[in-house]
Each structure stands twice: as C-alpha cells, then as structure tokens.
Biopython code that builds the backbone (N, CA, C, O; Angstrom):
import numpy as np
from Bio.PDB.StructureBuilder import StructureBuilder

atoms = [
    (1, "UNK", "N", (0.825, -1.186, 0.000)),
    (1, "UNK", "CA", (0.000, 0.000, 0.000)),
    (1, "UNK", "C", (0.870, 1.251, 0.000)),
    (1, "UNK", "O", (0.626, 2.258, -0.665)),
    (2, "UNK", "N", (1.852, 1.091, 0.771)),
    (2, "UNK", "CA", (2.879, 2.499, 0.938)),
    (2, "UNK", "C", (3.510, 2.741, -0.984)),
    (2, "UNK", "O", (3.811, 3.818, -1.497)),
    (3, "UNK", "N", (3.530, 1.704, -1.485)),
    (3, "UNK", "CA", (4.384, 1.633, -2.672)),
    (3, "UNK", "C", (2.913, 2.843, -3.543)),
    (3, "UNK", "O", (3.099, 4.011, -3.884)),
    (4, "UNK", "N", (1.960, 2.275, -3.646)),
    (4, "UNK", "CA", (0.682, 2.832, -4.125)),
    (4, "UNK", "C", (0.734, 4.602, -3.889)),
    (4, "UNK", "O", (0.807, 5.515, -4.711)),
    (5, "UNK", "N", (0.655, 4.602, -2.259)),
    (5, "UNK", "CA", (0.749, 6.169, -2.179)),
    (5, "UNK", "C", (1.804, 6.922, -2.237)),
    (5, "UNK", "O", (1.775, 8.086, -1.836)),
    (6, "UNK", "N", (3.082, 6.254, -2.839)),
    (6, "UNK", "CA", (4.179, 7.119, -3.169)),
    (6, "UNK", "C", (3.987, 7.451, -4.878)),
    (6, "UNK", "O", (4.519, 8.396, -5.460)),
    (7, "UNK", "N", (2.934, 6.242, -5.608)),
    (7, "UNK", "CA", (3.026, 6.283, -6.910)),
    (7, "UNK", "C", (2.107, 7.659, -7.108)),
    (7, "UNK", "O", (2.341, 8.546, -7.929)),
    (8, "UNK", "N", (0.858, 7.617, -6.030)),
    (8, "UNK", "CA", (-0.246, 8.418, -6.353)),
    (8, "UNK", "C", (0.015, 9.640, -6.007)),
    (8, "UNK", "O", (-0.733, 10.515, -6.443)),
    (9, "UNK", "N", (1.405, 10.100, -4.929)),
    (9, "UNK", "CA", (1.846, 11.297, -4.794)),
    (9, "UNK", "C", (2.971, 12.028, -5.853)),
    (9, "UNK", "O", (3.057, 13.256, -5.848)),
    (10, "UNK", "N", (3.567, 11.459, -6.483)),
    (10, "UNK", "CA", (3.954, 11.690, -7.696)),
    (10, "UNK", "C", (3.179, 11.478, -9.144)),
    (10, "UNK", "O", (3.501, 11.430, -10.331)),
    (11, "UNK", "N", (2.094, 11.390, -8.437)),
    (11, "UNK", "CA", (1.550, 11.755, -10.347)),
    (11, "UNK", "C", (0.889, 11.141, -10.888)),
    (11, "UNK", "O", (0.180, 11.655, -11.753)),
    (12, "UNK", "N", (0.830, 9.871, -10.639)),
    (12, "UNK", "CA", (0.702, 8.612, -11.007)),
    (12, "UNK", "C", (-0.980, 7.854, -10.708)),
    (12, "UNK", "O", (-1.497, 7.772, -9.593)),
    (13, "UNK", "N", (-1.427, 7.503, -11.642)),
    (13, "UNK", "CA", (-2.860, 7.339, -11.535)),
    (13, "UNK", "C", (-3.431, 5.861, -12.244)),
    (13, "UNK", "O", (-2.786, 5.159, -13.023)),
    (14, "UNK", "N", (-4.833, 5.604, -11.737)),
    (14, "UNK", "CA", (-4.638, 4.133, -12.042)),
    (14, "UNK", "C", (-5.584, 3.950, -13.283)),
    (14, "UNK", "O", (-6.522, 4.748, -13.310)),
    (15, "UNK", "N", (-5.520, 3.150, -14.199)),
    (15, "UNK", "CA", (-5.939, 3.532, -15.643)),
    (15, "UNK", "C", (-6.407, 1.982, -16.113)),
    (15, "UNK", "O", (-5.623, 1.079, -15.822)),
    (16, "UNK", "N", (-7.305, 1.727, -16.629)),
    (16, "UNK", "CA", (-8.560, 0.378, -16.931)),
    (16, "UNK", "C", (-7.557, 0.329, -18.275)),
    (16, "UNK", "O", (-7.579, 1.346, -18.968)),
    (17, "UNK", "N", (-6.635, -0.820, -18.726)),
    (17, "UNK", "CA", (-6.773, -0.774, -19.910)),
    (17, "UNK", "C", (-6.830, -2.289, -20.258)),
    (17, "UNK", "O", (-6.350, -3.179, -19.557)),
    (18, "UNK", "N", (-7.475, -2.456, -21.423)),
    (18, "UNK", "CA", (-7.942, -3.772, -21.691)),
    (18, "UNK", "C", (-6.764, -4.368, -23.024)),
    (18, "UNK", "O", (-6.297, -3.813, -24.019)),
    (19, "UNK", "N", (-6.562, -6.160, -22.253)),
    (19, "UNK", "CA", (-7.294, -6.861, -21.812)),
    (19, "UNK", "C", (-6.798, -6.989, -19.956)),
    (19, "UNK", "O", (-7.141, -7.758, -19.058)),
    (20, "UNK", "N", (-6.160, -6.197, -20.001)),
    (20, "UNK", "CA", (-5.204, -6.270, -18.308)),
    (20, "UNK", "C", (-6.596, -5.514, -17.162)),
    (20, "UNK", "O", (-6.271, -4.938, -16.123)),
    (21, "UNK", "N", (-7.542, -5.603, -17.431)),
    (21, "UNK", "CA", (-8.619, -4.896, -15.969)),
    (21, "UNK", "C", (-7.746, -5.639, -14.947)),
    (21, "UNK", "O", (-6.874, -5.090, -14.274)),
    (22, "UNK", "N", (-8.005, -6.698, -14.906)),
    (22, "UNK", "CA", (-7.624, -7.533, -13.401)),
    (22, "UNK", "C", (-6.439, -6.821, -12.796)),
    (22, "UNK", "O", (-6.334, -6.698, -11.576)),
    (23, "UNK", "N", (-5.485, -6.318, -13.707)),
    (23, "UNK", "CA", (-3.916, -5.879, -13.552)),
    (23, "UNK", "C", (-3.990, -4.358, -12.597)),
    (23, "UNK", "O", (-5.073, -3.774, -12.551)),
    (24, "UNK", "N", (-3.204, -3.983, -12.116)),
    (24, "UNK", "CA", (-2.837, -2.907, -11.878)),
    (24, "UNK", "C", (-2.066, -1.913, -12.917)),
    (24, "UNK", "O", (-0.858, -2.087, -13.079)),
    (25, "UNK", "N", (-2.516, -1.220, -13.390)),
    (25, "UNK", "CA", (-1.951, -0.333, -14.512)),
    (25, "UNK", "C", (-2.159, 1.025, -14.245)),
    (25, "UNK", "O", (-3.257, 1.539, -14.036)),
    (26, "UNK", "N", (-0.946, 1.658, -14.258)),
    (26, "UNK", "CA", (-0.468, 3.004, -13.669)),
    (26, "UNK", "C", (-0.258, 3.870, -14.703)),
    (26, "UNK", "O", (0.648, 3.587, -15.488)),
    (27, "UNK", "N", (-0.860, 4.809, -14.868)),
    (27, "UNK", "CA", (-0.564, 6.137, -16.166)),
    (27, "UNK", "C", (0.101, 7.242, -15.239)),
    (27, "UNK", "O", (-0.020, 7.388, -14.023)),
    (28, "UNK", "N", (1.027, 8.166, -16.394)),
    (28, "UNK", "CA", (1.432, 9.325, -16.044)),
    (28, "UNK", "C", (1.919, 9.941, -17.389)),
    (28, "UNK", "O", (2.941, 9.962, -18.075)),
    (29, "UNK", "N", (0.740, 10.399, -17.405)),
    (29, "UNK", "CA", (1.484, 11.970, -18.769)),
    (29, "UNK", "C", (0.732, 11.043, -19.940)),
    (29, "UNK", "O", (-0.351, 10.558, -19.614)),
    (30, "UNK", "N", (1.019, 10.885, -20.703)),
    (30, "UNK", "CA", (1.317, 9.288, -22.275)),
    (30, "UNK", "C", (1.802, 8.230, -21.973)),
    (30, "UNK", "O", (2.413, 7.722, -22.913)),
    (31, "UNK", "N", (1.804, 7.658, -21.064)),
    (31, "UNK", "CA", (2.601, 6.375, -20.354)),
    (31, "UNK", "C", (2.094, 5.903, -19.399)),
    (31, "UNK", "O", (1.928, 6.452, -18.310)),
    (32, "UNK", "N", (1.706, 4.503, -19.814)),
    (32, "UNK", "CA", (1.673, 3.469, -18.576)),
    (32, "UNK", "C", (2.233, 2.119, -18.418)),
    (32, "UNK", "O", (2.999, 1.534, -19.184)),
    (33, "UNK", "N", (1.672, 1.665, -17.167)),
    (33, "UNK", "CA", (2.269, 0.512, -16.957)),
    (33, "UNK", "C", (1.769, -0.558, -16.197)),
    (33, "UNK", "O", (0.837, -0.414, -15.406)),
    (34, "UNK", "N", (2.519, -1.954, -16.461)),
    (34, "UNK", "CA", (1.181, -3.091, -15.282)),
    (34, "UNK", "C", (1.898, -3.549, -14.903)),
    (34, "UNK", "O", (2.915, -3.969, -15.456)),
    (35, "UNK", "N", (1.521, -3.621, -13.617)),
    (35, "UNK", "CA", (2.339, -3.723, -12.496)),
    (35, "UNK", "C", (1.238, -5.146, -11.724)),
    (35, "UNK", "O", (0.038, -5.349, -11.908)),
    (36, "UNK", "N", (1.847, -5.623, -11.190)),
    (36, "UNK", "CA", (1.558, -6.988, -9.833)),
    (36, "UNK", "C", (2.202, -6.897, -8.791)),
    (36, "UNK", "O", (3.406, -6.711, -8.615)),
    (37, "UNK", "N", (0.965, -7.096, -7.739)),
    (37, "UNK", "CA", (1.920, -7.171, -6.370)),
    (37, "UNK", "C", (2.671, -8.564, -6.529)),
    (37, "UNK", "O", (2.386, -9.528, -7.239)),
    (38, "UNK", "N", (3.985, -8.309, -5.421)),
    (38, "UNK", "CA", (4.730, -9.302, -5.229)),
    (38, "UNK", "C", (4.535, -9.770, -3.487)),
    (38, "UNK", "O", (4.221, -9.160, -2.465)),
    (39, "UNK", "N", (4.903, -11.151, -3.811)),
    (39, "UNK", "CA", (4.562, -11.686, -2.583)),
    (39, "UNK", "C", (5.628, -11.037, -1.238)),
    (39, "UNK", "O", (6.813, -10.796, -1.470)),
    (40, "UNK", "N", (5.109, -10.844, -0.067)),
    (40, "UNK", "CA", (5.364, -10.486, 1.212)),
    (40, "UNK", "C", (5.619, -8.591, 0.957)),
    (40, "UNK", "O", (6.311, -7.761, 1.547)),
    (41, "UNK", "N", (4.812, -8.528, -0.039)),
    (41, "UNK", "CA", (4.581, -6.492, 0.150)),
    (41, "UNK", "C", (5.435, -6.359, -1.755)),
    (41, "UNK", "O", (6.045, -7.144, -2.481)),
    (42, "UNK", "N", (5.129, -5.366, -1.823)),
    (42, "UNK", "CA", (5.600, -4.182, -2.927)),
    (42, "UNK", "C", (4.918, -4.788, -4.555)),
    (42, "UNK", "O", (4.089, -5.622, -4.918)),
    (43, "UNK", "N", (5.748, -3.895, -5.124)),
    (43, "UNK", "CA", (4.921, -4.199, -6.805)),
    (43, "UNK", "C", (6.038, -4.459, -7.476)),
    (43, "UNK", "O", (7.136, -4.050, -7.098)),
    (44, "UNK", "N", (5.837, -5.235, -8.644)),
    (44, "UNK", "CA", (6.805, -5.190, -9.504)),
    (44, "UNK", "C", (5.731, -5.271, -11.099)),
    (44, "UNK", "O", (4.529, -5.522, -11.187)),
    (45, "UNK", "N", (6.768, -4.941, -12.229)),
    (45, "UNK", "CA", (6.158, -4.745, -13.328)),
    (45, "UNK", "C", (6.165, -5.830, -13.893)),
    (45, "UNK", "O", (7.103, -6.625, -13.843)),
    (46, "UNK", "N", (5.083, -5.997, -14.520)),
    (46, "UNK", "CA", (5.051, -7.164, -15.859)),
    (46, "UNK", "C", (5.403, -7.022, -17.175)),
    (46, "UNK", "O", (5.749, -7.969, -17.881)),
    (47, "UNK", "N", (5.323, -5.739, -17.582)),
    (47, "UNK", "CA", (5.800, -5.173, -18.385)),
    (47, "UNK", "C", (6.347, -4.337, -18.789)),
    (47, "UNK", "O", (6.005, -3.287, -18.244)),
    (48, "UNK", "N", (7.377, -4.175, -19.811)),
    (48, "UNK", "CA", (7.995, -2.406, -19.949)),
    (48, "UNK", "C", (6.801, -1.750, -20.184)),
    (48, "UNK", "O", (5.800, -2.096, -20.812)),
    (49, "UNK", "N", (7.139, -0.518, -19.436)),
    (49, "UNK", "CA", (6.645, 0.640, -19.802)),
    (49, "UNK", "C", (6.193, 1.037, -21.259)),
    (49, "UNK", "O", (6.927, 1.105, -22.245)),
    (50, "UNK", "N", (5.007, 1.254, -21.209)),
    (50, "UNK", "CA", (4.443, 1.673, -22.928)),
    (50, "UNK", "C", (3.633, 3.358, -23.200)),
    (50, "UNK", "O", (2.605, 3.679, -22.605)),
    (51, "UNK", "N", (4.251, 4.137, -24.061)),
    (51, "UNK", "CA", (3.508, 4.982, -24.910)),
    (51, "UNK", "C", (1.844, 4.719, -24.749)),
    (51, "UNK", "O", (1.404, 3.570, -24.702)),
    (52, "UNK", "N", (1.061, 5.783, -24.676)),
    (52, "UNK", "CA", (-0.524, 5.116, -25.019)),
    (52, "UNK", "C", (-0.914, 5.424, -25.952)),
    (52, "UNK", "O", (-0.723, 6.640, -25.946)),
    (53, "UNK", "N", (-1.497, 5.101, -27.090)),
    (53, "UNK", "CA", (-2.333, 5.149, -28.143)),
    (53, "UNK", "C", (-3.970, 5.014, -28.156)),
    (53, "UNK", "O", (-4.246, 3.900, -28.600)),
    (54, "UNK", "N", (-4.945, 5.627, -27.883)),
    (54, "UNK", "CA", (-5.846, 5.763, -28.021)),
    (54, "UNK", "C", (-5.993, 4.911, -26.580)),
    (54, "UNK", "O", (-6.470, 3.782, -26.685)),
    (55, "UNK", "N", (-5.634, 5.352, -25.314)),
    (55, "UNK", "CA", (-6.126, 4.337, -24.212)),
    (55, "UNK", "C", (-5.323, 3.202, -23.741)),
    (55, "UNK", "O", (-5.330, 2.682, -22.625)),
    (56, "UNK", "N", (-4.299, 2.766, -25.270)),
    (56, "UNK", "CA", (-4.027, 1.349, -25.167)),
    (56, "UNK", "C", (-2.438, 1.108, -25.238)),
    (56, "UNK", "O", (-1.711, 1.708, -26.030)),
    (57, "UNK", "N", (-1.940, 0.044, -24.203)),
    (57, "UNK", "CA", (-1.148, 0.102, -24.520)),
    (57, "UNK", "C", (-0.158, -0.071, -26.342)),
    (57, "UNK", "O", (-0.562, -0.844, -27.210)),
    (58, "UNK", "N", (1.050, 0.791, -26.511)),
    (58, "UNK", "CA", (1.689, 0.945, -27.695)),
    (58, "UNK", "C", (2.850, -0.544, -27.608)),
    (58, "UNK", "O", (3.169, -1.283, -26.676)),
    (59, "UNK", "N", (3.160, -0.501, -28.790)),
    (59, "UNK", "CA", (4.467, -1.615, -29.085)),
    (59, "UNK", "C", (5.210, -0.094, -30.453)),
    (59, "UNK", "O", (4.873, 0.700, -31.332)),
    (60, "UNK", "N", (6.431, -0.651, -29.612)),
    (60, "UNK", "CA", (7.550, 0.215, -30.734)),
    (60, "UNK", "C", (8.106, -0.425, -31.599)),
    (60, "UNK", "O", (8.497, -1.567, -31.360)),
    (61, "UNK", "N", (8.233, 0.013, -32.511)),
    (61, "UNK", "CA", (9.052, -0.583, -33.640)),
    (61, "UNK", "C", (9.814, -0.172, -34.742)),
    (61, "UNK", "O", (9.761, 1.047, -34.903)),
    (62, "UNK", "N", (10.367, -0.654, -35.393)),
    (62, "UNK", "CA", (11.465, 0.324, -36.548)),
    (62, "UNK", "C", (10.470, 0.356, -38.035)),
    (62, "UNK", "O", (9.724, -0.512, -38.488)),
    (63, "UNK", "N", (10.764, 1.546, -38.484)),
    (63, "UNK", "CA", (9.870, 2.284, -39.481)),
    (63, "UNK", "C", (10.619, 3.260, -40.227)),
    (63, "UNK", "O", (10.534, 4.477, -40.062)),
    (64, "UNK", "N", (11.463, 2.583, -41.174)),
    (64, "UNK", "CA", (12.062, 3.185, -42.212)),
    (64, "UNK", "C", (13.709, 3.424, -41.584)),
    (64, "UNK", "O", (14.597, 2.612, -41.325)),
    (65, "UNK", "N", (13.658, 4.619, -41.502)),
    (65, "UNK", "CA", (14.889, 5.419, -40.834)),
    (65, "UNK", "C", (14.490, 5.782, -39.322)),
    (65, "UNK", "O", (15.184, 6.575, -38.687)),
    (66, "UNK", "N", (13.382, 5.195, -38.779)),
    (66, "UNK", "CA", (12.916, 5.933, -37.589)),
    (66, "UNK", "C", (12.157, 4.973, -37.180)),
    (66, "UNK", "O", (12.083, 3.892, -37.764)),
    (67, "UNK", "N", (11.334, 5.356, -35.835)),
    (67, "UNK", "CA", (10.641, 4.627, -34.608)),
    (67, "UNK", "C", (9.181, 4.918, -34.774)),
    (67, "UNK", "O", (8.787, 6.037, -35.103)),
    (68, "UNK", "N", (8.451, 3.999, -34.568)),
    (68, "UNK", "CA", (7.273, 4.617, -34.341)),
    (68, "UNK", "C", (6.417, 4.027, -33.280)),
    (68, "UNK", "O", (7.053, 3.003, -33.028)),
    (69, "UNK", "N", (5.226, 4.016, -32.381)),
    (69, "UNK", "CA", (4.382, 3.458, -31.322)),
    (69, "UNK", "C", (3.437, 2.837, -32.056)),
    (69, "UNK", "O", (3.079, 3.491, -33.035)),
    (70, "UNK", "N", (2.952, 1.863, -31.919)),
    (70, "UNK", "CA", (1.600, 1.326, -32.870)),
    (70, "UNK", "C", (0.698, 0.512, -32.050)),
    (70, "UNK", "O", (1.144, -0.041, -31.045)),
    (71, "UNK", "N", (-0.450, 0.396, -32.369)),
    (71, "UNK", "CA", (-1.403, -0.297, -31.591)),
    (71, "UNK", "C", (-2.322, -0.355, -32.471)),
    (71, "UNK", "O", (-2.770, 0.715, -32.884)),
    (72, "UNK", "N", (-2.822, -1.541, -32.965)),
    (72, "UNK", "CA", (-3.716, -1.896, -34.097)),
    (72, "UNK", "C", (-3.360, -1.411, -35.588)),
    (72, "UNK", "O", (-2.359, -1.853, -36.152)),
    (73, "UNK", "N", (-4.117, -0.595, -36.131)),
    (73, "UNK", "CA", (-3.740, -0.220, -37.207)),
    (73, "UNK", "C", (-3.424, 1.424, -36.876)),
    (73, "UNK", "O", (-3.451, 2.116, -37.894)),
    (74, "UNK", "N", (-3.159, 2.079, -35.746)),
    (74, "UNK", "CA", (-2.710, 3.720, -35.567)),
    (74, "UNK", "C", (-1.633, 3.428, -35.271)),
    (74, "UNK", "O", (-1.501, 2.321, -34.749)),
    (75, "UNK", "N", (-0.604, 4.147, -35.440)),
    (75, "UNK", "CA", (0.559, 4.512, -35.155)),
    (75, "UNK", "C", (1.005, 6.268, -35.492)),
    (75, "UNK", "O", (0.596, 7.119, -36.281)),
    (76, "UNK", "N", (1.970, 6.220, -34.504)),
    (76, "UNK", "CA", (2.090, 7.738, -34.297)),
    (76, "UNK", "C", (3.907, 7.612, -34.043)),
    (76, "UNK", "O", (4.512, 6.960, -33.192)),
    (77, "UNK", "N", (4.425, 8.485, -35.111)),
    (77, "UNK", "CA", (6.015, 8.745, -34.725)),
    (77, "UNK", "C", (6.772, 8.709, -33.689)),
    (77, "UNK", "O", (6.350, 9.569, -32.915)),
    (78, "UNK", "N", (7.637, 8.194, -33.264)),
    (78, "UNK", "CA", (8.074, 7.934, -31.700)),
    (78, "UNK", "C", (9.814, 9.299, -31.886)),
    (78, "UNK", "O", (11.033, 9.312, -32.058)),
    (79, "UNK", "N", (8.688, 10.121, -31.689)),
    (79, "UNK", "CA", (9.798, 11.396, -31.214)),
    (79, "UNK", "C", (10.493, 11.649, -30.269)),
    (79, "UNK", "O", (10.201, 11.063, -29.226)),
    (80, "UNK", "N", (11.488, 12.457, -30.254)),
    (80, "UNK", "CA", (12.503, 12.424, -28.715)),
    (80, "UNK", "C", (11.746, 13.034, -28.455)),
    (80, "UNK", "O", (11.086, 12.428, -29.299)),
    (81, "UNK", "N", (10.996, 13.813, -28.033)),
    (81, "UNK", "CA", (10.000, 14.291, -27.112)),
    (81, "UNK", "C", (9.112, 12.897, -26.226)),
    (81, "UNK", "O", (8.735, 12.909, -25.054)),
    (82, "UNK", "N", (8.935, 11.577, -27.426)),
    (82, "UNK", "CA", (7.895, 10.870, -26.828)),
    (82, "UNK", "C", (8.666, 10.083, -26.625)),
    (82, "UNK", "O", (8.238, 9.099, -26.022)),
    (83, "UNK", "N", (10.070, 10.086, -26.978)),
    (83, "UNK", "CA", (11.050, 8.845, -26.516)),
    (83, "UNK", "C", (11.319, 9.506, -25.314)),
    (83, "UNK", "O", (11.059, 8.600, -24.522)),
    (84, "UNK", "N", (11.734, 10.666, -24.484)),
    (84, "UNK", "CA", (12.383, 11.027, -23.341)),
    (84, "UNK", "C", (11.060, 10.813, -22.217)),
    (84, "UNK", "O", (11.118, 10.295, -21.102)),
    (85, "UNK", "N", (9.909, 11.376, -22.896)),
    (85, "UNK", "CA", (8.745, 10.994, -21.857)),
    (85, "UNK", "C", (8.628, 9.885, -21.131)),
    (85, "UNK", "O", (8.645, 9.762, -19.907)),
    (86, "UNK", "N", (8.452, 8.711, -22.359)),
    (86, "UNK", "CA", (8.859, 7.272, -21.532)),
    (86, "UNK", "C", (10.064, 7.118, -21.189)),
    (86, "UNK", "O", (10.018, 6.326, -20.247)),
    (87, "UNK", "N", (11.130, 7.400, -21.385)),
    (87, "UNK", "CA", (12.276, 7.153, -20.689)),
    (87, "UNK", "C", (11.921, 7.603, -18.975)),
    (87, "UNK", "O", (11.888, 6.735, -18.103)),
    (88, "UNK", "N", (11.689, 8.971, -18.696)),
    (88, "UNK", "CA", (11.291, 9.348, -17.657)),
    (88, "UNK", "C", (10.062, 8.546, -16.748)),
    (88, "UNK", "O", (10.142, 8.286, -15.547)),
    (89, "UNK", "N", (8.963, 8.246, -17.612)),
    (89, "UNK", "CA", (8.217, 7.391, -16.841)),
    (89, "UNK", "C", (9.315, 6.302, -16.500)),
    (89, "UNK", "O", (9.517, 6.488, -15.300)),
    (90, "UNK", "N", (10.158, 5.231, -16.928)),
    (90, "UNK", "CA", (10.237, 4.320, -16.879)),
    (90, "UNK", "C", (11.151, 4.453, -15.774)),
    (90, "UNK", "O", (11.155, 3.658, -14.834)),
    (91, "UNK", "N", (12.260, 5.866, -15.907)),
    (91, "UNK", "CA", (13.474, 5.480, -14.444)),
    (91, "UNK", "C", (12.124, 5.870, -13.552)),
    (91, "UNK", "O", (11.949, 4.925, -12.783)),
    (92, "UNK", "N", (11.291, 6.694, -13.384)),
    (92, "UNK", "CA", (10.740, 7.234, -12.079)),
    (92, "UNK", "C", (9.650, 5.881, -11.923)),
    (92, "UNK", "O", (9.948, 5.017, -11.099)),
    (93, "UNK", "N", (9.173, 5.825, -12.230)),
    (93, "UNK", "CA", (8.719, 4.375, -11.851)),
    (93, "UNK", "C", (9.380, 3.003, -11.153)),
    (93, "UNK", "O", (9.054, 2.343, -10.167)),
    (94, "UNK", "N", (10.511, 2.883, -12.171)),
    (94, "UNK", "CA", (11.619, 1.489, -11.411)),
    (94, "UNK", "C", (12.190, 2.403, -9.988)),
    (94, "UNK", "O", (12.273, 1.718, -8.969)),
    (95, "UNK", "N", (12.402, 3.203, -9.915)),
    (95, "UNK", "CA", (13.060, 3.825, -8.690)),
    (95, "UNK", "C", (12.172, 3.725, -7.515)),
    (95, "UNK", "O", (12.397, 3.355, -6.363)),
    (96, "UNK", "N", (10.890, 4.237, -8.224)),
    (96, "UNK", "CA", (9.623, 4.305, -6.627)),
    (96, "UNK", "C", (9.246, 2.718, -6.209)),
    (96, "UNK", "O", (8.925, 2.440, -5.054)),
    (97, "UNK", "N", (9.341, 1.442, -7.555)),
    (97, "UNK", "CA", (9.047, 0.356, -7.003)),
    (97, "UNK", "C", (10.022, -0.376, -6.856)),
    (97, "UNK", "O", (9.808, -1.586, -6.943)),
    (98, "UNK", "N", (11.887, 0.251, -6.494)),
    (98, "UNK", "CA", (12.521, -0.094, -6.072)),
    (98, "UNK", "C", (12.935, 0.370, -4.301)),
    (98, "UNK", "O", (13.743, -0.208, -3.574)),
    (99, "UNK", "N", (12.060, 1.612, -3.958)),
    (99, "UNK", "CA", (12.255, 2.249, -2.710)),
    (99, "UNK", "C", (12.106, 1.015, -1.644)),
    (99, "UNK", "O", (11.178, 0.208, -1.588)),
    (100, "UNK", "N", (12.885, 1.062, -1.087)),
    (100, "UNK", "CA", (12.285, 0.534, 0.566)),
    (100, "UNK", "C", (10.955, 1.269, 1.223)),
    (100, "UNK", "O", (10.779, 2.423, 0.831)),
    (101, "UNK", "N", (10.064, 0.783, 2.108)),
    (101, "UNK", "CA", (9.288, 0.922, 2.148)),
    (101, "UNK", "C", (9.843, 1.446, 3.830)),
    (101, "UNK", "O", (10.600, 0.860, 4.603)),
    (102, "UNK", "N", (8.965, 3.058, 4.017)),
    (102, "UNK", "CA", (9.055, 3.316, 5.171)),
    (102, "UNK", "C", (9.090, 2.502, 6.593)),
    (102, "UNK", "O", (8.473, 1.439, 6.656)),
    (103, "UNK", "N", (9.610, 2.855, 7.422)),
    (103, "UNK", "CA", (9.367, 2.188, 8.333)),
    (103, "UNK", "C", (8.696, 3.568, 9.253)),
    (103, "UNK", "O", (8.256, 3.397, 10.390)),
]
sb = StructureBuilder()
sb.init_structure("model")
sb.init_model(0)
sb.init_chain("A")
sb.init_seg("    ")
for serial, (resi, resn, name, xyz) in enumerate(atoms, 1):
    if name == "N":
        sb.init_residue(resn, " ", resi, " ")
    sb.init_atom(name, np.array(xyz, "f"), 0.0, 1.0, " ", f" {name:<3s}", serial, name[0])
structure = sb.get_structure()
C-alpha cells in the first residue's frame, strides 16, 4: 500500500486498460504501466513501460529510418520528445518500485 501512495503522490494514476482490468496499470502523462503485487509487500512490473495510443497500450518498432508506437492499425512517430517521456516514466517508476518501504 505504501508503494501505491508514493506512486499516487507523484503523479501517477490508475488507468482500466484492456485486456489487463484484473492488472494494476499506472498512467502518467502518455505512459503506462502493469504492475503486480509481489509476494510479502511491494509491486513489480510485468511489463515495460508503454507509450498510449488511443487508451491502449503501444508496441515500438522500426519504421524506415525511424521509430514509431503502434497499436492496431494507428501509429504515431516515436519522437525524442515521446522517446524522453517514456524514458522518464520508466526510471521514475523502477526507482519508486525499487524504494524501501518506510518504516
């Protein structure tokens, strides 16, 4: 629970995306993520961190000379603007569900 209200005091909010309902999935900004508790306390991720596309999680991939996010048939250019975003979600995230947990 402490891991939860350090996520929800930085920013971090909890987001339905399908087919993961059951999951815990955390947005911040264009980015989320699904996360599972681990046994005897804290969270860990199930997956890298993803771009969102219409709600859903993105898959990256190579596209010509360049990157792009895709999810079904949309895809949207994966710019250093949208590459540094997830970069940032991804250290501030591994860091908060790497914290020790108050005592």
């Amino acid at each position: 629970m402490q891991v939860i209200e350090r996520l929800f005091k930085a920013g971090f909010r909890p987001i339905a995306i399908p087919p993961y309902e059951s999951a815990l999935c955390m947005r911040k900004g264009d980015c989320a993520a699904v996360l599972a508790a681990v046994p005897n306390g804290g969270i860990k991720l199930l997956a890298p961190p993803s771009y969102l596309l219409e709600g859903n999680l993105s898959v990256k991939l190579k596209r010509g000379s360049g990157e792009v996010f895709v999810w079904k048939k949309k895809e949207v250019e994966a710019t250093p603007e949208k590459l540094g975003e997830l970069e940032s979600f991804r250290r501030e995230l591994t860091e908060m569900l790497d914290l020790p947990p108050k005592q």
